[in-house]
N, C-alpha and C positions, 0 to 999 in steps of 0.2 A: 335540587331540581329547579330550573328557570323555565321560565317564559316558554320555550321554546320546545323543553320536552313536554309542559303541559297540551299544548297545541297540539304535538305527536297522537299522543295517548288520545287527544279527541276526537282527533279526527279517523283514526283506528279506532274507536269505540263506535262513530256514526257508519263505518266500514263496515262493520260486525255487524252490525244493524241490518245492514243494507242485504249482506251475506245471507245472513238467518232469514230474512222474508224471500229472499230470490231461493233460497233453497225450500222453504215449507211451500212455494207457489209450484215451483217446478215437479215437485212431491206429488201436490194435490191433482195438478195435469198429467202426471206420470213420464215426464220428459226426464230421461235419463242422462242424456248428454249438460241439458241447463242445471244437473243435479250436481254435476260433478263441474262442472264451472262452475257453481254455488261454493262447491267442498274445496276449490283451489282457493278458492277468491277469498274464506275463509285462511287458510294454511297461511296464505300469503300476511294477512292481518295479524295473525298468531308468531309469524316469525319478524315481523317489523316491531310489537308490542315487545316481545323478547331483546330485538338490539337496541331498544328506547330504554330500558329498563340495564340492560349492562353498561350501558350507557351513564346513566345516573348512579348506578352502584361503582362503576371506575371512575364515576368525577371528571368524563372524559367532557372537553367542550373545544372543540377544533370549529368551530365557526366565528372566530375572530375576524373581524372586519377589517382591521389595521395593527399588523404584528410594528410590536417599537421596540429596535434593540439598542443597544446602548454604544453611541458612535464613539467614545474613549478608547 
């Protein structure tokens, strides 16, 4: 795991955050529509943490800056 899937994962976890209180507000007002914007806004988090994570279990890291082949 680098640098960069740590950042991932926090910025999805401040996400989840953000999710879970826009959903218990919307709850409390009884707005069913911000409930379900809440509950996508969620899914969406849930499925970014999941390709962060197959990510780091394939060892995949395709954000190379400068690919060097071997001019021979």
């Amino acid at each position: 795991m680098n640098i960069k899937h740590i950042i991932k994962l926090t910025s999805q976890a401040l996400a989840a955050g953000g999710a879970v209180r826009a959903f218990t507000k919307a709850r409390r007002e009884g707005d069913t529509l911000k409930m379900v914007d809440a509950g996508l806004a969620a899914a969406s988090v849930a499925v970014a943490i999941a390709v962060v994570v197959r990510e780091v279990r394939q060892g995949e890291d395709h954000s190379r800056i400068v690919e060097l082949e071997d001019a021979s």
